[in-house]
C-alpha positions in Angstrom: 22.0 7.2 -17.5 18.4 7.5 -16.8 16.8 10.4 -16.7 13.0 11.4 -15.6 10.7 14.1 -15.5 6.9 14.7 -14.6 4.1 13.4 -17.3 1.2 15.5 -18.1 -2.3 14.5 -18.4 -2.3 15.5 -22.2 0.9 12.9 -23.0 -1.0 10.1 -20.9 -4.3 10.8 -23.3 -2.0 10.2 -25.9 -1.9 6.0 -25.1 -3.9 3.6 -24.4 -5.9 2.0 -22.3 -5.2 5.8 -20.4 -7.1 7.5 -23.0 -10.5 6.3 -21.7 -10.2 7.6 -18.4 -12.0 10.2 -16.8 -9.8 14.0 -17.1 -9.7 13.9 -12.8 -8.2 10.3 -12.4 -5.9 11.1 -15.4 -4.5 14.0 -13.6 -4.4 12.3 -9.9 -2.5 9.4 -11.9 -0.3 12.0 -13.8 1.2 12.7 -10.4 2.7 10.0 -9.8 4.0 8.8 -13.4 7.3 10.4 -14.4 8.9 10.2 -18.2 12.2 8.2 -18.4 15.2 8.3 -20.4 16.9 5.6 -21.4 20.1 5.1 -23.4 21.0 3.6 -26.9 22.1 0.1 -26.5 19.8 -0.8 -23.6 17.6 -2.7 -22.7 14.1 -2.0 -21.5 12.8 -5.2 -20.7 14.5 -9.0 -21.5 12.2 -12.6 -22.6 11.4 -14.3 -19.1 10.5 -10.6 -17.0 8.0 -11.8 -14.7 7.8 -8.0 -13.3 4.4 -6.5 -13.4 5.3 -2.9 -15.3 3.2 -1.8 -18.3 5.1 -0.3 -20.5 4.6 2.8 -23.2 6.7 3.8 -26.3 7.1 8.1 -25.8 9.6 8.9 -27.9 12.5 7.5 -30.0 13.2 3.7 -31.6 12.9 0.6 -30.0 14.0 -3.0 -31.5 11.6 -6.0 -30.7 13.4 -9.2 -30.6 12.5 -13.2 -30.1 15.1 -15.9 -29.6 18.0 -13.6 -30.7 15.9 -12.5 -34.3 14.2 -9.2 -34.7 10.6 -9.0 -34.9 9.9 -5.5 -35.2 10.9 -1.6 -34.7 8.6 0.8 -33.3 9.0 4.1 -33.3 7.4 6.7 -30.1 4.5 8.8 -31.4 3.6 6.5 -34.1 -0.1 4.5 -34.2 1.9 1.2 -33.1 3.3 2.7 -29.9 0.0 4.0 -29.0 -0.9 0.6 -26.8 1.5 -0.8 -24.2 4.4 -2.8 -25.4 4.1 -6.3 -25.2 2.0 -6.4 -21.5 1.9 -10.7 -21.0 4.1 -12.0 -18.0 6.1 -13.4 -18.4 7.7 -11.4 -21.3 7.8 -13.0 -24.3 10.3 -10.5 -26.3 13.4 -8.0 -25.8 13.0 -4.4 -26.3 16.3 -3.0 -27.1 16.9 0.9 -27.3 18.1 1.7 -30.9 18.9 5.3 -29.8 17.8 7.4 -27.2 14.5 6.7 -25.8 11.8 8.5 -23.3 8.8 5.7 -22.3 6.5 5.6 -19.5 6.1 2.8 -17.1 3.3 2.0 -14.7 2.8 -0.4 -12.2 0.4 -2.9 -13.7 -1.9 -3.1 -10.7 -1.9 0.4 -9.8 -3.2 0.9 -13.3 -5.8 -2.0 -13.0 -7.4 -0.6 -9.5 -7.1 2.9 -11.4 -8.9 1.8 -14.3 -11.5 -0.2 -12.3 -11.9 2.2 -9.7 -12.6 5.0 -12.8 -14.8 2.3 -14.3 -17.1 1.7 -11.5 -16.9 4.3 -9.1 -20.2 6.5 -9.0 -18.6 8.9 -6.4 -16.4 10.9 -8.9 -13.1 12.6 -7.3 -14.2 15.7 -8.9 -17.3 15.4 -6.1 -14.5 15.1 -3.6 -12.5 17.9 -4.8 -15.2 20.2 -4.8 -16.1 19.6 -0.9 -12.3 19.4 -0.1 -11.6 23.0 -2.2 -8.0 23.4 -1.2 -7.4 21.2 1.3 -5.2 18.5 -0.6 -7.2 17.9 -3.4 -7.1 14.2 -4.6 -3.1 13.1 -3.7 -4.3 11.7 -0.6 -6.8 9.2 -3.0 -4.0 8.6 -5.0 -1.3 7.3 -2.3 -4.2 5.3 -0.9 -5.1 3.6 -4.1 -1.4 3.1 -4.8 -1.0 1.5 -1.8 -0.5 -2.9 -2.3 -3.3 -3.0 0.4 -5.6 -1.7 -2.1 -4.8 -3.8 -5.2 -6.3 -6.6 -2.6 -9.9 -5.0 -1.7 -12.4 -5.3 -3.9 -13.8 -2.9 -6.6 -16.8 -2.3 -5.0 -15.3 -2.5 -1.8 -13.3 0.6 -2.7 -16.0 1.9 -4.1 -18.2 1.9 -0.9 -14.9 3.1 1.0 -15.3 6.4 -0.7 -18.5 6.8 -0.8 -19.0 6.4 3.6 -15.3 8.4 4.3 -16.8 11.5 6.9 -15.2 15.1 5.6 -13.6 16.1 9.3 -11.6 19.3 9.3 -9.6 19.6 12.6 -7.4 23.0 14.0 -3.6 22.8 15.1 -3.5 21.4 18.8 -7.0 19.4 18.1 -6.6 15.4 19.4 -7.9 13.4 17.4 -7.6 10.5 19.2 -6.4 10.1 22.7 -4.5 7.2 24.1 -7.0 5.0 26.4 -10.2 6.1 24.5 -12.0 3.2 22.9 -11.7 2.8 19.1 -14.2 4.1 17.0 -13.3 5.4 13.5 -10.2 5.0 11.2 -8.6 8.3 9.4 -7.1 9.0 6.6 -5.1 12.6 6.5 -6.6 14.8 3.1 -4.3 17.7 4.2 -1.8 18.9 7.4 0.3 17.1 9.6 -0.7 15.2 12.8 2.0 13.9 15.6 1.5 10.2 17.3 2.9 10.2 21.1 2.5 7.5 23.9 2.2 8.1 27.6 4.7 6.1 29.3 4.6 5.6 33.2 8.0 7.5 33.1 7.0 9.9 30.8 3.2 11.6 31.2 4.1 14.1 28.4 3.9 11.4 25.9 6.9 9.9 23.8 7.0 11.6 20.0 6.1 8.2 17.8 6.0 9.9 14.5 4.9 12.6 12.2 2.1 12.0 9.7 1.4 14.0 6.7 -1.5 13.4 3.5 -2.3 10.2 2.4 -0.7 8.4 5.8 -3.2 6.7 7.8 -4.0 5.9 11.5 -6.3 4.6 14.0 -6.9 1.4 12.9 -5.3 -1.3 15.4 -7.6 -0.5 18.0 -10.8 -0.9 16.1 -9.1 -4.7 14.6 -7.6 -5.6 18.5 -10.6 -4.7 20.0 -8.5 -2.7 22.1 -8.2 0.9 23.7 -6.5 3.8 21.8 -2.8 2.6 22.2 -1.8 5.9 21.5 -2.4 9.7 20.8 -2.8 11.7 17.8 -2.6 15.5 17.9 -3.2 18.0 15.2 0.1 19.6 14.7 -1.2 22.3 12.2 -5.1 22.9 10.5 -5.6 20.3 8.3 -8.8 18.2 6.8 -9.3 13.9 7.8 -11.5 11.7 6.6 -12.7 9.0 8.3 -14.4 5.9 8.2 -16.5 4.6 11.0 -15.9 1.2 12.4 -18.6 -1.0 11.3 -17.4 0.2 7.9 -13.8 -0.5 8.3 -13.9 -4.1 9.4 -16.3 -5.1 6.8 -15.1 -3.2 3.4 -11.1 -3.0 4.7 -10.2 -4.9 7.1 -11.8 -8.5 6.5 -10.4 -8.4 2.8 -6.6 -7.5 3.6 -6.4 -10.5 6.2 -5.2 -13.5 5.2 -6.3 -16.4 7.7 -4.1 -19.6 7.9 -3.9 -22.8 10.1 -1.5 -24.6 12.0 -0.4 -26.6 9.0 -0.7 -23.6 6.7 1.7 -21.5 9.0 4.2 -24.6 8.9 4.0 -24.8 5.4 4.7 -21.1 5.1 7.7 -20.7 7.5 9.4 -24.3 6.2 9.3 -22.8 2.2 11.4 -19.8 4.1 9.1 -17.6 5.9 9.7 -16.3 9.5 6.9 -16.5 12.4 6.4 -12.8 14.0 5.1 -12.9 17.8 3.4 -9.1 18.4 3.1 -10.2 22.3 4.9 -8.1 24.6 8.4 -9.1 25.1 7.8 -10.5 28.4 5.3 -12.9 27.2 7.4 -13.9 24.3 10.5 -14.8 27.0 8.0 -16.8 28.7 6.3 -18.9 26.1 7.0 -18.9 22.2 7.5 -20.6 19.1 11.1 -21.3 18.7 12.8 -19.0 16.1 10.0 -16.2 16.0 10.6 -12.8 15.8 9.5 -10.7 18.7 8.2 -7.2 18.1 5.2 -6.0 20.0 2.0 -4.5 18.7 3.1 -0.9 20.0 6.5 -1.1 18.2 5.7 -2.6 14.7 5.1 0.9 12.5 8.6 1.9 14.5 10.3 -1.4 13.4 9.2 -1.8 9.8 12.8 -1.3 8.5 13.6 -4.1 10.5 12.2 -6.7 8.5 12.6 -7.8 4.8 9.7 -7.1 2.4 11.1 -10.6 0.2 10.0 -12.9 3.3 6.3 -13.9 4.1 5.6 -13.6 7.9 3.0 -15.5 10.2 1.9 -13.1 12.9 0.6 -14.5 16.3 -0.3 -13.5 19.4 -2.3 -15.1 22.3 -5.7 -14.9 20.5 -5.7 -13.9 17.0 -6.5 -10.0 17.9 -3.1 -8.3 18.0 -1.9 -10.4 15.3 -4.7 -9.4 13.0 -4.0 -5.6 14.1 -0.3 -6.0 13.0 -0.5 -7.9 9.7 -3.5 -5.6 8.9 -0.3 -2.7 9.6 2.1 -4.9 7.7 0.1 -5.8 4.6 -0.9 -2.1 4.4 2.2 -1.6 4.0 3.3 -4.2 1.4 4.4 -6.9 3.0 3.4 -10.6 3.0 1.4 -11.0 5.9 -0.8 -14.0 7.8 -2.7 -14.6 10.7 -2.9 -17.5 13.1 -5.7 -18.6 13.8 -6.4 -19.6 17.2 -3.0 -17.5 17.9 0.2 -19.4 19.7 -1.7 -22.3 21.7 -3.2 -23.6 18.2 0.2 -23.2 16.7 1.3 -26.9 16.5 5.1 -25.6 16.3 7.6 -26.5 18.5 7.1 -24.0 21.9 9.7 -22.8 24.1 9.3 -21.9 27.6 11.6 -20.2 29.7 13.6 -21.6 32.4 
């Protein structure tokens, strides 16, 4: 049975590479590791793993193994166990519990953005802390960098993120954006709660989307699209945002998270078991679309996440290229597999289906 409890930032100085990070991203990171337990007579990781996991020895004997013949024991809190056990991919040996273990494991990119981010970021979090005070500290830094969306921007991309995010505290009842406003800065929630609503013609009050608390993010499909505020976002209690103004968005966020592809590039994708995605509204997609797509609009896609499987690579489209953008910008945020067509659905090249 496996067991797990919180690390502390003096156990994660205790290995390396961690050792050679700065105290502040050591204790940000410490948040989200936890110590597991792990039987005698399992296994913690088989020849031929391919998943991306770095891997450290806490406490308790492990048996390294090649081809069926022992190679080596290591023992936790010993010089050997120290570095991370055996990082290539694929694996090239079995570790075997001999007894009772306790090891830390990591999520190999995480750890790389962590380590480059400590590495060349001159805005230290500590600077950040001190103008936050209380007001979530670094957690919301650490879900963002956690996130797969980051793993794909640049170092100094990241870098330049933090340095132009705008400190905006806000009061409970405070919108923050307002459905029908044009698009002007994307937010990132340090601290509070905030509550998403649409005005429907049936409905002037606004329909509840969802709640968002630290580290969630918002306002960026109308600054991709183009578009007006498709929605509005209320304070629900006091709370700190930062923001990043649009310019800045679209060049250090946006442009790297987008992947781009052609008619014969979307093909490719879909025939090798991918699925197209049309974001139109569902009237358009009735009236024209490519056969077999899934429709979800633009408006619906945070709402229908669940609905669609993180294993398949989609192909957005839309008329134009703008609300497809806006929604694989939401679904690669989010760790999916995401493209864009370009041109949108009349430079598709696929098959189109037009209603009666």
């Amino acid at each position: 049975m496996l067991e797990e409890r919180e690390a502390s930032v003096q156990l994660l100085k205790t290995f390396a590479p961690l050792d050679g990070l700065k105290r502040e991203n050591l204790a940000a990171l410490a948040k989200k590791v936890t110590v597991r337990t792990m039987s005698a007579g399992r296994t913690l990781f088989k020849e031929g793993d391919t998943d991306k996991r770095t891997v450290w020895l806490v406490a308790g004997m492990l048996e390294i193994s090649e081809a069926g013949r022992t190679i080596a024991m290591i023992r936790g809190g010993t010089r050997e166990s120290r570095a991370p056990l055996y990082p290539q991919i694929p694996r090239k040996f079995t570790a075997r519990a001999v007894e009772e273990i306790s090891y830390l494991s990591i999520d190999s990119e995480l750890l790389d953005v962590m380590i480059t981010w400590d590495q060349t970021g001159t805005y230290e979090v500590s600077e950040l802390q001190s103008q936050l005070a209380s007001s979530g500290g670094d957690d919301w830094m650490t879900t963002l960098l956690q996130t797969k969306a980051f793993h794909r921007i640049p170092p100094a991309n990241i870098q330049a993120i933090f340095l132009r995010l705008e400190r905006t505290p806000c009061r409970a009842g405070e919108v923050v954006i307002k459905q029908g406003d044009e698009g002007d800065y994307f937010y990132v929630i340090v601290s509070g709660k905030c509550i998403v609503t649409r005005e429907t013609p049936l409905n002037r009050d606004g329909i509840k989307l969802a709640e968002l608390g630290v580290g969630d993010t918002f306002g960026e499909e109308a600054l991709i699209a183009e578009a007006k505020r498709n929605a509005t976002v209320t304070m629900m209690t006091d709370g700190v945002l930062m923001r990043l103004n649009k310019k800045d968005f679209r060049e250090l966020m946006n442009e790297p998270l987008l992947q781009w592809v052609n008619n014969e590039q979307a093909r490719d994708i879909v025939a090798k078991g991918g699925r197209w995605l049309d974001v139109r509204l569902p009237s358009e997609h009735q009236n024209l679309s490519i056969d077999g797509a899934l429709n979800i609009p633009l408006y619906f896609i945070r709402l229908k996440l669940s609905a669609l499987d993180r294993n398949i690579p989609y192909v957005v489209y839309c008329d134009t290229g703008r609300r497809s953008s806006a929604a694989a910008y939401i679904l690669v945020e989010r760790g999916f597999d995401a493209y864009v067509l370009t041109g949108g659905l009349t430079s598709s090249g696929a098959a189109l289906r037009r209603s009666a």
